[in-house]
C-alpha positions as CSV (number, residue, x, y, z in Angstrom):
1,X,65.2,80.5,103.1
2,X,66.3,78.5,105.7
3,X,70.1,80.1,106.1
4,X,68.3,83.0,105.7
5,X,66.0,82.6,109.1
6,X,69.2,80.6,110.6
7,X,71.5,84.3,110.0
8,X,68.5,86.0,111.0
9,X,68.1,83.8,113.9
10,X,71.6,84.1,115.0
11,X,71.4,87.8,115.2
12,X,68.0,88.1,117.7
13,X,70.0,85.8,119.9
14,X,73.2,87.8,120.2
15,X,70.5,90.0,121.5
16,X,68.4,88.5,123.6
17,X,71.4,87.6,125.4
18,X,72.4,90.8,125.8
19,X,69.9,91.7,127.6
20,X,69.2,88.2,129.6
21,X,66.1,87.0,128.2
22,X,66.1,83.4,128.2
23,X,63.7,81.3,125.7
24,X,62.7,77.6,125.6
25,X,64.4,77.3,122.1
26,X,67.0,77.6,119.8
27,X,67.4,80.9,117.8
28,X,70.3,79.8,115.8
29,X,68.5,76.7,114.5
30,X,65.4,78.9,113.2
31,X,64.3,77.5,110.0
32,X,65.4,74.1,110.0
33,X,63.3,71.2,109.5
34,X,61.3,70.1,112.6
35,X,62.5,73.3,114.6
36,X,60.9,76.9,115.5
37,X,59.0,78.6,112.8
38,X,59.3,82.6,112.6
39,X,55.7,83.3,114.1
40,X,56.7,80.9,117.3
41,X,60.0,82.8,117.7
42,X,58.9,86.0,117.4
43,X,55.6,85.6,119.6
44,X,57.6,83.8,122.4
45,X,60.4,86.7,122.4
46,X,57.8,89.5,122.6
47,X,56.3,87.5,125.7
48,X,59.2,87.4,127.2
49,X,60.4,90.6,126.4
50,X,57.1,92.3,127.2
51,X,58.1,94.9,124.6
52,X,57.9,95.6,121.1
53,X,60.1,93.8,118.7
54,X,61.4,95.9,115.8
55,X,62.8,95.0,112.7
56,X,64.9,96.9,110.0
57,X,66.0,95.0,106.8
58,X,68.0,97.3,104.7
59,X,67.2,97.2,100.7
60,X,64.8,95.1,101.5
61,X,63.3,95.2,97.7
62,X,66.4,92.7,96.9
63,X,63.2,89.9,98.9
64,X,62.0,90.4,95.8
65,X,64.2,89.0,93.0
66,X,63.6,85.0,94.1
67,X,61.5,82.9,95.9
68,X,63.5,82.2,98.6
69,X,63.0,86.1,99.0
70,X,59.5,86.2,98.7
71,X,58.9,83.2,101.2
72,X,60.9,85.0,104.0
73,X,58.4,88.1,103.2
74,X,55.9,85.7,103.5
75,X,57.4,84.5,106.7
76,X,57.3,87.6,108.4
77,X,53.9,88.9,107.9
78,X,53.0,86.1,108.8
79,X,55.0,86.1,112.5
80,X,53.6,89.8,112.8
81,X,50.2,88.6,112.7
82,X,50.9,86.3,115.2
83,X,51.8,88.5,117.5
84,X,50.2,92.1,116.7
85,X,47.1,90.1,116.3
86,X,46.3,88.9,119.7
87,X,44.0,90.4,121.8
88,X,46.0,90.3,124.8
89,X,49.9,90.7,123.6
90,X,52.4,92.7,125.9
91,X,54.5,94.3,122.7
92,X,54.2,93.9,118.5
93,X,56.4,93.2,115.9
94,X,57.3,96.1,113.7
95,X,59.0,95.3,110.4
96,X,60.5,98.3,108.6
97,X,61.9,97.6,105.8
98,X,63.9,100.5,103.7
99,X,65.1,100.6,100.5
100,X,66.7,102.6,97.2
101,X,64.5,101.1,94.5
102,X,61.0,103.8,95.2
103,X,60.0,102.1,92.3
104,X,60.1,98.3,94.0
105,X,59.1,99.8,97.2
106,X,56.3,100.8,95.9
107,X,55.0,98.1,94.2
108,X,55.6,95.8,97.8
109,X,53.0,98.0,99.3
110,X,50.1,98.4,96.4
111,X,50.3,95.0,94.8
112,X,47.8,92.3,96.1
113,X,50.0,89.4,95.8
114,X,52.8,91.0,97.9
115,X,53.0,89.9,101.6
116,X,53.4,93.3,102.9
117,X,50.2,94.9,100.9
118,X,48.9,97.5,102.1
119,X,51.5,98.7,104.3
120,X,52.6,102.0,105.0
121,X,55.4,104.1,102.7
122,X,56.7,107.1,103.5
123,X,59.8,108.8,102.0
124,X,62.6,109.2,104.1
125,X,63.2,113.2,104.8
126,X,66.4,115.1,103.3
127,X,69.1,116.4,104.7
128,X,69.0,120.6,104.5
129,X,70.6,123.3,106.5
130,X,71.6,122.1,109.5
131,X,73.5,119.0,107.8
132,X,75.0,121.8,105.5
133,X,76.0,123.9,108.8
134,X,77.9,120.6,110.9
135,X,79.5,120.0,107.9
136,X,81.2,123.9,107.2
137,X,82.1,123.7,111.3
138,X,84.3,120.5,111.1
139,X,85.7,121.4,107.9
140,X,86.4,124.7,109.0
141,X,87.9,122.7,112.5
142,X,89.8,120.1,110.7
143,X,91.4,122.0,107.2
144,X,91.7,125.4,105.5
145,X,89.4,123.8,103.0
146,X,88.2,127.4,100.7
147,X,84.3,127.4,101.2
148,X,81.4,128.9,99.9
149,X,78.9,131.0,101.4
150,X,76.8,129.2,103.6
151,X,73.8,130.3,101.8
152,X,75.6,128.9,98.1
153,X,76.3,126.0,100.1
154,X,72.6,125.1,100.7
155,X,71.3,126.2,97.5
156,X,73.7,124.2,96.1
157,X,73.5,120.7,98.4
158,X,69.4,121.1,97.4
159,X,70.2,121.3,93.8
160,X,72.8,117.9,94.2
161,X,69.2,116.3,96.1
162,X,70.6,116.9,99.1
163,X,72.9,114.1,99.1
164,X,76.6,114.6,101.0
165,X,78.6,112.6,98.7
166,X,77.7,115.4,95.7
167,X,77.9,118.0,97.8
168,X,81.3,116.7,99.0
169,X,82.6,116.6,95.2
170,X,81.8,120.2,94.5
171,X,83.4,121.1,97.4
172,X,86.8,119.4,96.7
173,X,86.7,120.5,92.7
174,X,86.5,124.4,94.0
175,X,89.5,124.0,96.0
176,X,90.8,122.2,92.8
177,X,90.1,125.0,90.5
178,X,91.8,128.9,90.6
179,X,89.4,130.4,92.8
180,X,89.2,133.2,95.9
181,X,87.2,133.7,98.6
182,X,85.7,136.5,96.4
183,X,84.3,134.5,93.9
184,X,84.2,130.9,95.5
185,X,80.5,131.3,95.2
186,X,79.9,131.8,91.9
187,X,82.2,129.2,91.0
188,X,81.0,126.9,93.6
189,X,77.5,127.2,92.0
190,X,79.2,126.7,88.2
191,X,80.5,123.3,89.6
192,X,77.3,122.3,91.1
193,X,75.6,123.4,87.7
194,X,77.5,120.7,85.5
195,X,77.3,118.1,87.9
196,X,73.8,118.3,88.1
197,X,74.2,118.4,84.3
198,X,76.0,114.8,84.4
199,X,73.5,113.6,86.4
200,X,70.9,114.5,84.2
201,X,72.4,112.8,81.6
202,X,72.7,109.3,83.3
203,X,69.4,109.4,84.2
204,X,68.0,109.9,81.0
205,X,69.9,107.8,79.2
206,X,68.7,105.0,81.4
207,X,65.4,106.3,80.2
208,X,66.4,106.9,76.1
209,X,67.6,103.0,76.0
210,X,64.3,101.7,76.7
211,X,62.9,103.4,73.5
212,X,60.6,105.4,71.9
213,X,57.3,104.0,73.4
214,X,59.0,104.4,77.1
215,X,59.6,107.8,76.4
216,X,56.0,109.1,75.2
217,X,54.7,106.5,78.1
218,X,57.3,108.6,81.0
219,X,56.6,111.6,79.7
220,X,52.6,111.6,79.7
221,X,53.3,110.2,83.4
222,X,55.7,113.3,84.1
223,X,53.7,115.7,82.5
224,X,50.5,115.0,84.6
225,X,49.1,117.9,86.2
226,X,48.2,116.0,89.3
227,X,49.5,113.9,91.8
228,X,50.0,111.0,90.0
229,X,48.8,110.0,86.3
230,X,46.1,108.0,85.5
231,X,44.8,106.4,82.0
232,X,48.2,105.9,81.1
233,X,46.6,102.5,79.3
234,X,43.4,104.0,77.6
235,X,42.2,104.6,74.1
236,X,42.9,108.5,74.7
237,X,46.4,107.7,75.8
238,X,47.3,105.0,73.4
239,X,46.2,107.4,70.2
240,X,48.3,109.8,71.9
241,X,50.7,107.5,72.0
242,X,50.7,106.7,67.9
243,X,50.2,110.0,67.1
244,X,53.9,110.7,68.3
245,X,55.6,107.4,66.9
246,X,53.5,107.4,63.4
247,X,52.5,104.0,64.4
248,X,49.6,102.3,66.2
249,X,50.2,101.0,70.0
250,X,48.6,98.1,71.7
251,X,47.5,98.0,75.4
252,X,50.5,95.2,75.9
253,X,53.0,97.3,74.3
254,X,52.1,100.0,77.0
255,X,51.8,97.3,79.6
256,X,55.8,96.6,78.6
257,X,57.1,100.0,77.9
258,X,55.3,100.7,82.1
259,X,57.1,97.2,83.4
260,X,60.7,98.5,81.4
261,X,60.2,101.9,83.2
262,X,59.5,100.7,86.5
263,X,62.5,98.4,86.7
264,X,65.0,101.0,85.6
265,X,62.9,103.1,88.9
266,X,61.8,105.3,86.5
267,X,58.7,105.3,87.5
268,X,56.5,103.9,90.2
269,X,52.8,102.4,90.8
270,X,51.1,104.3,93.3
271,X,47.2,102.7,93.2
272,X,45.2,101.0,90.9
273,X,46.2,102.5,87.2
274,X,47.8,105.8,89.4
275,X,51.9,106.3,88.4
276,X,54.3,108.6,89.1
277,X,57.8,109.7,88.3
278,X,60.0,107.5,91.0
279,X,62.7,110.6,91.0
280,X,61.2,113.9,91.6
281,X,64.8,115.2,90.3
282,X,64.1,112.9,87.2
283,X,60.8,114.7,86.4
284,X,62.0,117.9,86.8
285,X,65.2,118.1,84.8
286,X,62.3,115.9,81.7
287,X,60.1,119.0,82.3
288,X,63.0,121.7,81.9
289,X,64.9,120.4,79.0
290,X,61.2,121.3,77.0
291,X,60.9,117.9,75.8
292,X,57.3,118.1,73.7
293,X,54.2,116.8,75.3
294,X,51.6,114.6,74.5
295,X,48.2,115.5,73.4
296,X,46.1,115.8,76.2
C-alpha cells in the first residue's frame, strides 16, 4: 500500500500547490514508515483548506482483488472519519468511488466486512436525446455522413444501452451498406437489431459457461416479480431447483452457482438474501428469448 498512498500523495500535493496551501508535512512521503498517516493528511489539508476535500477513484472495485487493496479502503474510511467526524471541522472528505463491476460495487456497500458499508450507490444516469442531438450537429458540421431520422436515431442509441461507442458502429455500418436517405431508417434500425443480437449472445454465454445450476439460480433471480429476489437459498427454491436438473441441490451448491454469477456481474447482492440481475439489458433479452421458468 505504501506506493500506493506515496502516488496518491504525490497527486494532493501537485494540488495543494496549485492553489498555495502550505502544510507542515510531506505529501509525497505519505505512507512510509515513521511519516504521515492518511487520516493526519487529510484532516490537516481540510483545515487548511477550510473546504471539502473530494475524492474520485475510478474502477475502484479493482481495491478489491488484494490486500494491499483492501487496506488502502481501509485507509480511507478511516481518514474520512477523522475528519467528517469532528464536531467542529471547516470541510469533509468525500470519497466517491465509480466503477463498471455493479456487481462488485454492490457488494462494497452491503457487505459488513467491507470498509465502505453502508455507503451510498446510485447508478450513474444514461445518456438520451440531447447526447443523440450534439452528436447528428457535428457530424452533420464535420462530414456528409448519411443519417437516420433523429427519432430512429434515439430509439436506436436506447436499444444499444445508450452507449456512444454502439451507437457510433451502426452509424458507420449504414454508410457502409447500399442505403438512401429514404430508407436509412429502416436499415439503420436492422443494423442496430443484430448488434443488439451479438450482444445478447456474449452476455449469455458468459452466463451458459457457468452451468446448469447458474442458469436455473439467474433465472429465478430474473424472473422475480419484484424489485429484487429473495429465497434464492430456501427449501422452496432449492426443490425448484432439482426439479429442473433431475437432481437434488444443496444450499452450498446454490451458495457457489450465486458467488460464480456475481463474479461474471451477472448478478448483484442488494441486502441481506435480496439479488438482482446486475444488467437490466441482461434480464431483459433472458426474459424475451422465453427461456422456461421456475416453479414458483
Amino acid at each position: 500500500m505504501s506506493a500506493t498512498l506515496r502516488a496518491l500523495g504525490k497527486l494532493v500535493s501537485a494540488e495543494v500547490a496549485a492553489h498555495g496551501l502550505k502544510l507542515k508535512f510531506d505529501l509525497t512521503k505519505l505512507g512510509e514508515a515513521g511519516q504521515v498517516s492518511l487520516a493526519q493528511a487529510f484532516t490537516q489539508l481540510v483545515d487548511e483548506a477550510k473546504t471539502d476535500l473530494v475524492l474520485i477513484v475510478d474502477e475502484v472495485q479493482e481495491c478489491l482483488v488484494d490486500e494491499e487493496g483492501q487496506r488502502l479502503l481501509h485507509a480511507m474510511k478511516a481518514a474520512r472519519d477523522a475528519v467528517n467526524l469532528r464536531p467542529s471541522t471547516p470541510g469533509h472528505f468525500l470519497f466517491v468511488g465509480t466503477g463498471s463491476h455493479r456487481a462488485l460495487l454492490q457488494e462494497m456497500a452491503t457487505r459488513r466486512k467491507e470498509a465502505f458499508f453502508g455507503a451510498t450507490s446510485h447508478d450513474f444516469p444514461v445518456l438520451g436525446a440531447d447526447y443523440v442531438q450534439y452528436l447528428f450537429e457535428r457530424l452533420r458540421r464535420t462530414s456528409d455522413t448519411l443519417l437516420p431520422s433523429k427519432a430512429a436515431a434515439i430509439e436506436g442509441f436506447n436499444e444499444l444501452r445508450n452507449r456512444p461507442e454502439d451507437l457510433m458502429i451502426a452509424l458507420q455500418t449504414l454508410n457502409h451498406v447500399e442505403a438512401s436517405s429514404a430508407d436509412a431508417d429502416a436499415v439503420f434500425l436492422g443494423i442496430v437489431a443484430a448488434q443488439r443480437t451479438q450482444q445478447a449472445d456474449k452476455e449469455l454465454w458468459a452466463l451458459e459457461r457457468l452451468g446448469a445450476l447458474a442458469e436455473v439460480v439467474f433465472e429465478r433471480i430474473a424472473s422475480s416479480s419484484g424489485e429484487d429476489a429473495r429465497g434464492i437459498y430456501s427449501n422452496a427454491a432449492r426443490t425448484a431447483y432439482a426439479n429442473v436438473l433431475g437432481k437434488a441441490v444443496s444450499t452450498e451448491e446454490v451458495q457457489k452457482a450465486v458467488q460464480a454469477l456475481q463474479a461474471e456481474n451477472l448478478v448483484m447482492r442488494r441486502g441481506h438474501g435480496a439479488y438482482a440481475v446486475a444488467d437490466p439489458f441482461v434480464r431483459q433479452i433472458w426474459l424475451e428469448r422465453g427461456d422456461p421458468s421456475l416453479p414458483a
